[in-house]
DOKE-559084 format. One record per atom (N, C-alpha, C, O): y, x, z; residue in three letters. Coordinates in steps of 0.05 Angstrom, whole numbers, plus 5000, padded with zeros to 4 digits. Example, Ala and Ser with C-alpha at 12.3 -4.5 7.8 and 13.67 -1.06 7.14 Angstrom:
488652645156ALA491052465156ALA493452645156ALA493452855169ALA495552575142SER497952735143SER500152585157SER502352685161SER
// end
This chain:
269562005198UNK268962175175UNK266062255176UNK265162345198UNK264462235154UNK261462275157UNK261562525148UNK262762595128UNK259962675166UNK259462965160UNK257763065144UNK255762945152UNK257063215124UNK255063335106UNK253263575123UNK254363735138UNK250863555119UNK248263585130UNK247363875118UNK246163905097UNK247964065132UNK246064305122UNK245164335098UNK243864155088UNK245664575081UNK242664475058UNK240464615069UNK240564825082UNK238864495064UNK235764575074UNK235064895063UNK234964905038UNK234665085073UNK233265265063UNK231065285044UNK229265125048UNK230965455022UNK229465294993UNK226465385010UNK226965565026UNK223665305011UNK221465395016UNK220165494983UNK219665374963UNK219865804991UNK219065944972UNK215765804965UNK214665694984UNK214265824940UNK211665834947UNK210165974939UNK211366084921UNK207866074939UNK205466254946UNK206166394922UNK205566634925UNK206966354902UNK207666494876UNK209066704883UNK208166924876UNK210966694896UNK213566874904UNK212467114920UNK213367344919UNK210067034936UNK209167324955UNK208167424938UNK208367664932UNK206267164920UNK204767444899UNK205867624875UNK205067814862UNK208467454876UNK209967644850UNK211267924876UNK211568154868UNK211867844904UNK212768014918UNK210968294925UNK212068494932UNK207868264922UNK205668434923UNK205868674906UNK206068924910UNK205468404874UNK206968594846UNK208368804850UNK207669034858UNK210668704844UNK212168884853UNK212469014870UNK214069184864UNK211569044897UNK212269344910UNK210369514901UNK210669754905UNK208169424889UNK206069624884UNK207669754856UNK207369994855UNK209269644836UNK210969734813UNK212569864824UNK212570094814UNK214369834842UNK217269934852UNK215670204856UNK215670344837UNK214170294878UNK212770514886UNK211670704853UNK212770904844UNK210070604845UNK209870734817UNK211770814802UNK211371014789UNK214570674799UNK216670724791UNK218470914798UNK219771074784UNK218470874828UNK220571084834UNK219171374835UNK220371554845UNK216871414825UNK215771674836UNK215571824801UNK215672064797UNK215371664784UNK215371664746UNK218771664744UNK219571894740UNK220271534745UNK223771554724UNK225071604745UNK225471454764UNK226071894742UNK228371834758UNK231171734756UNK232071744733UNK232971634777UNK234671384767UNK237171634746UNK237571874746UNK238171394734UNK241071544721UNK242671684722UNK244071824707UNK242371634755UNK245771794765UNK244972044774UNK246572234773UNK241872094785UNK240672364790UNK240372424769UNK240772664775UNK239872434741UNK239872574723UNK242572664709UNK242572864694UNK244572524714UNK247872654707UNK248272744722UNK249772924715UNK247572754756UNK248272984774UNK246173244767UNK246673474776UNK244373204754UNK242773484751UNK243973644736UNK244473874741UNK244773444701UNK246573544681UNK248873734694UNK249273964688UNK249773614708UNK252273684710UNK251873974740UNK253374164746UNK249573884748UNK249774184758UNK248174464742UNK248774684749UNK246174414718UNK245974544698UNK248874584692UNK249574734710UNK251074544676UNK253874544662UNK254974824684UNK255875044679UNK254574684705UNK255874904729UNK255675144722UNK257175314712UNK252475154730UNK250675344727UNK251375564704UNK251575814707UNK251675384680UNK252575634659UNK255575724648UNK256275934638UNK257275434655UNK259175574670UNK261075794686UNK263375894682UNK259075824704UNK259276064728UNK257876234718UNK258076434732UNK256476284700UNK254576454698UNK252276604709UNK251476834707UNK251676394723UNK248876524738UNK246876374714UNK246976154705UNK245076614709UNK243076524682UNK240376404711UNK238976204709UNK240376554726UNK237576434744UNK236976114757UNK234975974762UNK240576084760UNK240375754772UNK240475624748UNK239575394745UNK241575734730UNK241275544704UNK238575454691UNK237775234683UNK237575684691UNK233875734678UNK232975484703UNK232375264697UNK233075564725UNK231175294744UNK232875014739UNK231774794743UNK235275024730UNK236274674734UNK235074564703UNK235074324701UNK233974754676UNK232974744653UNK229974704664UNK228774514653UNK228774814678UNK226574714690UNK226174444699UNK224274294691UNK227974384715UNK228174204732UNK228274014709UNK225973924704UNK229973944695UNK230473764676UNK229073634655UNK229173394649UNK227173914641UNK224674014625UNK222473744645UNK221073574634UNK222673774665UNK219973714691UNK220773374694UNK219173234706UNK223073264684UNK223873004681UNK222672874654UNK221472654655UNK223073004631UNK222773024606UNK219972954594UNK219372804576UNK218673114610UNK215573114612UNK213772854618UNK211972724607UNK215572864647UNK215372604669UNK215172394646UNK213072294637UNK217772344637UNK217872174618UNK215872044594UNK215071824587UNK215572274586UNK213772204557UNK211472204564UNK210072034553UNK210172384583UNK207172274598UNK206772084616UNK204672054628UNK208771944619UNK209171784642UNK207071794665UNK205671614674UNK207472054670UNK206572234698UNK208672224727UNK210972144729UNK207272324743UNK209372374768UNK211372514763UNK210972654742UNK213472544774UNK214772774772UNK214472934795UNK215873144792UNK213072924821UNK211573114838UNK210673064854UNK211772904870UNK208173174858UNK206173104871UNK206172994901UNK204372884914UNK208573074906UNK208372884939UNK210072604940UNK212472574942UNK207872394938UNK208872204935UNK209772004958UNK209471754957UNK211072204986UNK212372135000UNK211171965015UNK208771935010UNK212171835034UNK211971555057UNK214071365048UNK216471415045UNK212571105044UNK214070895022UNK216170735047UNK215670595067UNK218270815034UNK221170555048UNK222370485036UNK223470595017UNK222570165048UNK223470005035UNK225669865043UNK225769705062UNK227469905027UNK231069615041UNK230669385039UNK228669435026UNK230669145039UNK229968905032UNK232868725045UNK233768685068UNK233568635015UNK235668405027UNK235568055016UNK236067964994UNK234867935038UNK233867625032UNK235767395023UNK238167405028UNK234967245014UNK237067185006UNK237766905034UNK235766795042UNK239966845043UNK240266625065UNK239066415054UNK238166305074UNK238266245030UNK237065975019UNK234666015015UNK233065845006UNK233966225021UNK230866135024UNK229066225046UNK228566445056UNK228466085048UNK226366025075UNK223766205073UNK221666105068UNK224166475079UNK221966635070UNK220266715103UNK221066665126UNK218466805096UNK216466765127UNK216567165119UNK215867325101UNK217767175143UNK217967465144UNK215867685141UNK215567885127UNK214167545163UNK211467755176UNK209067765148UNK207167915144UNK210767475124UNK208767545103UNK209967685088UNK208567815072UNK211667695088UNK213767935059UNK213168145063UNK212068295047UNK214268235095UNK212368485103UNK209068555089UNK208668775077UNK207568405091UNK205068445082UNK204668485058UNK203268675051UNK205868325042UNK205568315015UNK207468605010UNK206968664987UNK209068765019UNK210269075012UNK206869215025UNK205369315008UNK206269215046UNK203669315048UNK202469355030UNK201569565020UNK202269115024UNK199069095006UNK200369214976UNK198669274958UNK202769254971UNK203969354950UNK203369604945UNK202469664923UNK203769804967UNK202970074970UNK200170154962UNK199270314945UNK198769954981UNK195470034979UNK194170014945UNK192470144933UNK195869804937UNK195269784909UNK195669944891UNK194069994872UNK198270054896UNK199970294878UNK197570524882UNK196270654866UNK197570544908UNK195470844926UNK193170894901UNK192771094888UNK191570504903UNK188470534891UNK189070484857UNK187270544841UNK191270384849UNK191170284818UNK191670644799UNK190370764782UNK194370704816UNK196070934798UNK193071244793UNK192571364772UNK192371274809UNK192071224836UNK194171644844UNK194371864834UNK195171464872UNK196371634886UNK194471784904UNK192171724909UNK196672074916UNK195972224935UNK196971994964UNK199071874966UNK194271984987UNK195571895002UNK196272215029UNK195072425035UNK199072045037UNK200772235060UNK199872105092UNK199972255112UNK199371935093UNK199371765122UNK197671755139UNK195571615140UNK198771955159UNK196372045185UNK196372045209UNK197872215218UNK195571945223UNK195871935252UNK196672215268UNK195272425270UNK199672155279UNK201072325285UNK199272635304UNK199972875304UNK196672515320UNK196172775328UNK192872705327UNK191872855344UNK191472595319UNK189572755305UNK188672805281UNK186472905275UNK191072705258UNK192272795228UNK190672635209UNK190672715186UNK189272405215UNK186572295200UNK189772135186UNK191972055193UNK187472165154UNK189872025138UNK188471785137UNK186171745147UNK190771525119UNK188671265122UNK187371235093UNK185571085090UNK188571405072UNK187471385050UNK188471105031UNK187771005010UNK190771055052UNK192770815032UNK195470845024UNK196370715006UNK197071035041UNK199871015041UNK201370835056UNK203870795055UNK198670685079UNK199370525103UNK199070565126UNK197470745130UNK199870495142UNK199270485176UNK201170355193UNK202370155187UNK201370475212UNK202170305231UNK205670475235UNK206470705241UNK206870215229UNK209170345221UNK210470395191UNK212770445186UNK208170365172UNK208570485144UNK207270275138UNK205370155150UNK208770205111UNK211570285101UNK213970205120UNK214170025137UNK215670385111UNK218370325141UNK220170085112UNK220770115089UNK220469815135UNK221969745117UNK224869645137UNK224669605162UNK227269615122UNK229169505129UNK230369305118UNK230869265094UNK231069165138UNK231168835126UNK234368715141UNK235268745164UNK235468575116UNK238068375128UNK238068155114UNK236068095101UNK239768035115UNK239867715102UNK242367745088UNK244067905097UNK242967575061UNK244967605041UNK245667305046UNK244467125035UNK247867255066UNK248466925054UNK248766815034UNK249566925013UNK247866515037UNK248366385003UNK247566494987UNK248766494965UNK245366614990UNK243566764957UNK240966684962UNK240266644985UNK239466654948UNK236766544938UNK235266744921UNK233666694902UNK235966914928UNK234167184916UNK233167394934UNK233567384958UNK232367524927UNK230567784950UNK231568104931UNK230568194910UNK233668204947UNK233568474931UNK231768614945UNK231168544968UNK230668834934UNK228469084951UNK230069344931UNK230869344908UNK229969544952UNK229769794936UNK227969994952UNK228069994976UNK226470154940UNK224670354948UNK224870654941UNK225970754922UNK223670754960UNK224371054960UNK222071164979UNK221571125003UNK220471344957UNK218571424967UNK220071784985UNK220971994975UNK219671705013UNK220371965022UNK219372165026UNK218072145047UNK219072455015UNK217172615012UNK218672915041UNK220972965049UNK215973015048UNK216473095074UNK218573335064UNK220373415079UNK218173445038UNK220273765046UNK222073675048UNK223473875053UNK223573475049UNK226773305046UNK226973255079UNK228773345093UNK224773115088UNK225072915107UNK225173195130UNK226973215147UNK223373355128UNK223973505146UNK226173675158UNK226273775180UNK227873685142UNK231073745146UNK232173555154UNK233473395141UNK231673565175UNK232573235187UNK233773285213UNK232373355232UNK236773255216UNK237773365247UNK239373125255UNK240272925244UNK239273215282UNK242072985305UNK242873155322UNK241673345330UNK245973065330UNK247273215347UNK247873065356UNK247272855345UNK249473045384UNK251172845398UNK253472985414UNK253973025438UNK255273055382UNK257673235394UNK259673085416UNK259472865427UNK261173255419UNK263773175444UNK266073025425UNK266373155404UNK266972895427UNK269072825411UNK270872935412UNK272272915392UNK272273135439UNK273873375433UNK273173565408UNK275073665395UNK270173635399UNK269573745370UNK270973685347UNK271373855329UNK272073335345UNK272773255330UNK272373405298UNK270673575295UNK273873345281UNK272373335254UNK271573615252UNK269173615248UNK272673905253UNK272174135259UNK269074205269UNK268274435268UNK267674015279UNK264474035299UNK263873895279UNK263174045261UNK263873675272UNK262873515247UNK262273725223UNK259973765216UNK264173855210UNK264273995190UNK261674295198UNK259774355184UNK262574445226UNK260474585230UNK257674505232UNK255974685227UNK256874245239UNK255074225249UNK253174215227UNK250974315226UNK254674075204UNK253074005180UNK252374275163UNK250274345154UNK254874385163UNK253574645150UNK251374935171UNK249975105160UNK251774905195UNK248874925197UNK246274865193UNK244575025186UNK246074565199UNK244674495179UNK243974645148UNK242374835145UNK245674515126UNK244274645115UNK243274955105UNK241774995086UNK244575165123UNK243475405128UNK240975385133UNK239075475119UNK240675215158UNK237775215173UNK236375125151UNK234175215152UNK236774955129UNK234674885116UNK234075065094UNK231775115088UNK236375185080UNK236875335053UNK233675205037UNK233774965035UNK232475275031UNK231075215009UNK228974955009UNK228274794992UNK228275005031UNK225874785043UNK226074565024UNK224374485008UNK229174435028UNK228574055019UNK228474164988UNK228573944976UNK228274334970UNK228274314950UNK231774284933UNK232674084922UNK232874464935UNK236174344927UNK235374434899UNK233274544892UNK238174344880UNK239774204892UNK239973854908UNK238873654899UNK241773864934UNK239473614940UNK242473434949UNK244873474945UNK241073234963UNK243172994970UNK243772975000UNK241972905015UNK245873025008UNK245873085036UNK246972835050UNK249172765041UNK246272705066UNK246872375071UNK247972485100UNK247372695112UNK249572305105UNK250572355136UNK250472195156UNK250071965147UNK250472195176UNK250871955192UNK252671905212UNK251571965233UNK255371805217UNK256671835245UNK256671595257UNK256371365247UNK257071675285UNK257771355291UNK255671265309UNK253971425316UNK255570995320UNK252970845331UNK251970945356UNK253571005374UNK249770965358UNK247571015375UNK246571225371UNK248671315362UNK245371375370UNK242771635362UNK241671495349UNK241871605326UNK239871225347UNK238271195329UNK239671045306UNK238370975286UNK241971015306UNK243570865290UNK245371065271UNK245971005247UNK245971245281UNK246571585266UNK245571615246UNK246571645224UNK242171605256UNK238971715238UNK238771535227UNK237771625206UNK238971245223UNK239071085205UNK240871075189UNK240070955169UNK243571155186UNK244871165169UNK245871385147UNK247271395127UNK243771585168UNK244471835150UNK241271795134UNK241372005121UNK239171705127UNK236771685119UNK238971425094UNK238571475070UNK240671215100UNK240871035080UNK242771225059UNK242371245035UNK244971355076UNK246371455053UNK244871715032UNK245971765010UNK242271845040UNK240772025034UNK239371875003UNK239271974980UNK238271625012UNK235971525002UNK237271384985UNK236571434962UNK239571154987UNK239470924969UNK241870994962UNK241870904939UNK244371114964UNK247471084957UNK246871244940UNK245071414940UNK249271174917UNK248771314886UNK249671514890UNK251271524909UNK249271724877UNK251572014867UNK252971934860UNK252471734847UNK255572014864UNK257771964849UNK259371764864UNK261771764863UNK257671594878UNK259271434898UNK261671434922UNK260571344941UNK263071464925UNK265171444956UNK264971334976UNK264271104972UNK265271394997UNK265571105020UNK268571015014UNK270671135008UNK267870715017UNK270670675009UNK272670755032UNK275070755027UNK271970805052UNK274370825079UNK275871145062UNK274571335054UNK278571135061UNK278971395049UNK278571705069UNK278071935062UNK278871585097UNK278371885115UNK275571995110UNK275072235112UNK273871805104UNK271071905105UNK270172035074UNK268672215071UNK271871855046UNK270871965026UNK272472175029UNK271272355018UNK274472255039UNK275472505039UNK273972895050UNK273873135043UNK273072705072UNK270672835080UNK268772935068UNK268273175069UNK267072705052UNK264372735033UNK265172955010UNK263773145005UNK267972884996UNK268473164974UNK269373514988UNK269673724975UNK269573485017UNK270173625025UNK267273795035UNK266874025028UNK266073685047UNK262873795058UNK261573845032UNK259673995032UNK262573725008UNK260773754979UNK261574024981UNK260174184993UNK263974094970UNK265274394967UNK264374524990UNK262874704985UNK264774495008UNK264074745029UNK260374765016UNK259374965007UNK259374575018UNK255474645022UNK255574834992UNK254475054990UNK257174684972UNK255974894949UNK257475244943UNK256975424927UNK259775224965UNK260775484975UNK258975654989UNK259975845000UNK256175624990UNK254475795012UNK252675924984UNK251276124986UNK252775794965UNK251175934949UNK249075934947UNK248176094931UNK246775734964UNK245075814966UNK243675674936UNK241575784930UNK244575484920UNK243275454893UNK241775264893UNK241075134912UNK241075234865UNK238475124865UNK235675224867UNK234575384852UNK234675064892UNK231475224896UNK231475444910UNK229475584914UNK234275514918UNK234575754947UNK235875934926UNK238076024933UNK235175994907UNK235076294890UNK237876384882UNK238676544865UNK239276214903UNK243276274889UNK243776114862UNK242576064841UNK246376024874UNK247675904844UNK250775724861UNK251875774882UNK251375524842UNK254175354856UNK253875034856UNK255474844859UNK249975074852UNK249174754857UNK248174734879UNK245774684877UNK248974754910UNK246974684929UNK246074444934UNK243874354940UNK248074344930UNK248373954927UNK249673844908UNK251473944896UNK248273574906UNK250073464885UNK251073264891UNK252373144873UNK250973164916UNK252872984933UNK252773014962UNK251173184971UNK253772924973UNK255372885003UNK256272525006UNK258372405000UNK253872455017UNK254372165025UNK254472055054UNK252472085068UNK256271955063UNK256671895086UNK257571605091UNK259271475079UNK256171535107UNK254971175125UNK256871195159UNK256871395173UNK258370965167UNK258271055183UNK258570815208UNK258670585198UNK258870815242UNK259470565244UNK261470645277UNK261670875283UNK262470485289UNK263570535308UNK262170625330UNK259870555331UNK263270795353UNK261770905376UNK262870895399UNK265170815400UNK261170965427UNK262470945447UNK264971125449UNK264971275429UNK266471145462UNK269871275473UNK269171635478UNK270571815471UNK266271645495UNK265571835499UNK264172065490UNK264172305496UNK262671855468UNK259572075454UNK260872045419UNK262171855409UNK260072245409UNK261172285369UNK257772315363UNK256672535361UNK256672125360UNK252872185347UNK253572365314UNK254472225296UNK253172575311UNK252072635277UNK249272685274UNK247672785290UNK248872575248UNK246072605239UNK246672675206UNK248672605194UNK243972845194UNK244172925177UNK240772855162UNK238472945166UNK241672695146UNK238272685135UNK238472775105UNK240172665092UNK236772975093UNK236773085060UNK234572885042UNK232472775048UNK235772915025UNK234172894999UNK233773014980UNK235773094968UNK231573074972UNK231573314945UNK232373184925UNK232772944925UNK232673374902UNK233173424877UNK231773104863UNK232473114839UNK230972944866UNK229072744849UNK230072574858UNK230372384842UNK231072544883UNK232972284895UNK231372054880UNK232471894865UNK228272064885UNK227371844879UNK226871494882UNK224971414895UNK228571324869UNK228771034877UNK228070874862UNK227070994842UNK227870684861UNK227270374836UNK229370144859UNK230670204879UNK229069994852UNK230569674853UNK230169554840UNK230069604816UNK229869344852UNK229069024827UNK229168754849UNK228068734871UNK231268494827UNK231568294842UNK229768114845UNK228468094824UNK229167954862UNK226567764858UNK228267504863UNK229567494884UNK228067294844UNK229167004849UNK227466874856UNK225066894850UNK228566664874UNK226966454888UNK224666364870UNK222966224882UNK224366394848UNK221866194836UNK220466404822UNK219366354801UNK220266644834UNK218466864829UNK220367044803UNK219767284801UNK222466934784UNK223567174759UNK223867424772UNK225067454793UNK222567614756UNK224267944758UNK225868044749UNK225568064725UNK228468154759UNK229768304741UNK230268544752UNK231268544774UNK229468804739UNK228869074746UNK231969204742UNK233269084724UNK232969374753UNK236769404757UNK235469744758UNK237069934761UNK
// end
């Protein structure tokens, strides 16, 4: 029996990095101008709360908040001024034969472009003697994360510019597994005590269990950043969880923007992966109110299609 031969991985060509340049310098501009759909029906819908319940003060800021989208919109302006540290997901497609260390580059050079074209505030500074680089690059930046999509011949990316009042509410624990879900549940709502107003709520509270320590913090940064509102994990113990930590966080009252109300969040997303017998890793990474993202597919012969 004669066996059939691999198919060859497609070789992209020079077109494809430069449509790949394009666009991250677009994706970055984008996600910082519209915010996506589903953050804007979770804002609605925590305005609705808002008047609702009758607190007129969280209502007046989620009318702000909204007003400050609105604007965004029709001036096609920022919607705020900190235009974060750019990360990026990137998923390849298995048929094509893409040269890594240049895709990487070409998201680089995406930023620097967005930085000098839009032109942006740049954030990016050497950790201790604070010199920024004046691009929205460095060493390390943009953080991207990368997997492979078998049998696909396309390149998805999504971006999310991370802005520090979010990022800085940023915790890990490495409870006992005797804590079991009871330590889970406390730990997080410390958290967001400890943060109350900082990340800007109402905001997106991503979780992370599971893994490693650094594998925690990576998954509580993906469910923060890229998983929709409104979404579930499909495992049912864990979406059970996510509507459960929703209700308790917006039981604290602290509102939108600190000032009281019954929007502290507008989701509870949780990532998670298996762990040792001995150690329960939680991590908690926030996102503010703008839950700012873009996505767009790139096909092997350079087409865009913006999602």
């Amino acid at each position: 029996m004669t066996s059939i031969p691999p198919r060859s991985p497609i070789p992209p060509g020079d077109h494809l990095y430069d449509t790949l340049e394009t666009v991250a310098r677009d994706l970055y501009i984008k996600a910082l101008q519209v915010i996506p759909p589903d953050v804007r029906a979770g804002l609605q819908r925590g305005l609705e709360a808002e008047q609702r319940d009758g607190h007129s003060t969280a209502g007046r800021i989620m009318l702000v908040i909204l007003d400050n989208i609105r604007v965004a919109d029709e001036q096609q302006t920022l919607v705020c001024q900190d235009t974060g540290l750019p990360v990026f997901k990137v998923l390849v497609g298995g048929n094509l034969n893409v040269d890594i260390p240049r895709l990487k580059e070409c998201l680089r050079r995406g930023c620097e472009r967005a930085t000098a074209d839009r032109p942006l505030r740049s954030n990016t500074v050497h950790p201790l003697t604070r010199k920024n680089t004046g691009t929205n690059t460095g060493r390390g930046i943009p953080v991207i994360t990368l997997d492979v999509a078998p049998n696909a011949d396309h390149i998805e990316i999504q971006m999310a510019p991370k802005g520090s009042g979010s990022e800085n509410m940023s915790f890990l624990k490495m409870l006992n597994p005797s804590e079991a879900l009871q330590g889970i549940r406390r730990f997080v709502l410390q958290c967001i005590f400890e943060s109350g107003a900082r990340p800007c709520p109402p905001m997106i509270v991503g979780i992370g269990l599971g893994g490693t320590s650094d594998v925690a913090m990576a998954l509580a940064k993906d469910a923060s950043t890229f998983r929709r509102i409104g979404s579930r994990n499909p495992d049912p113990d864990v979406a059970s969880l996510e509507e459960d930590l929703l209700a308790k966080i917006n039981e604290t009252g602290i509102g939108p923007q600190g000032l009281g109300g019954a929007t502290t969040a507008m989701a509870v997303n949780i990532e998670w992966a298996h762990t040792h017998i001995s150690q329960n890793p939680v991590a908690v990474n926030i996102q503010c109110w703008r839950g700012e993202r873009a996505e767009v597919v790139v096909a092997g012969d350079g087409t865009v299609t913006w999602k």
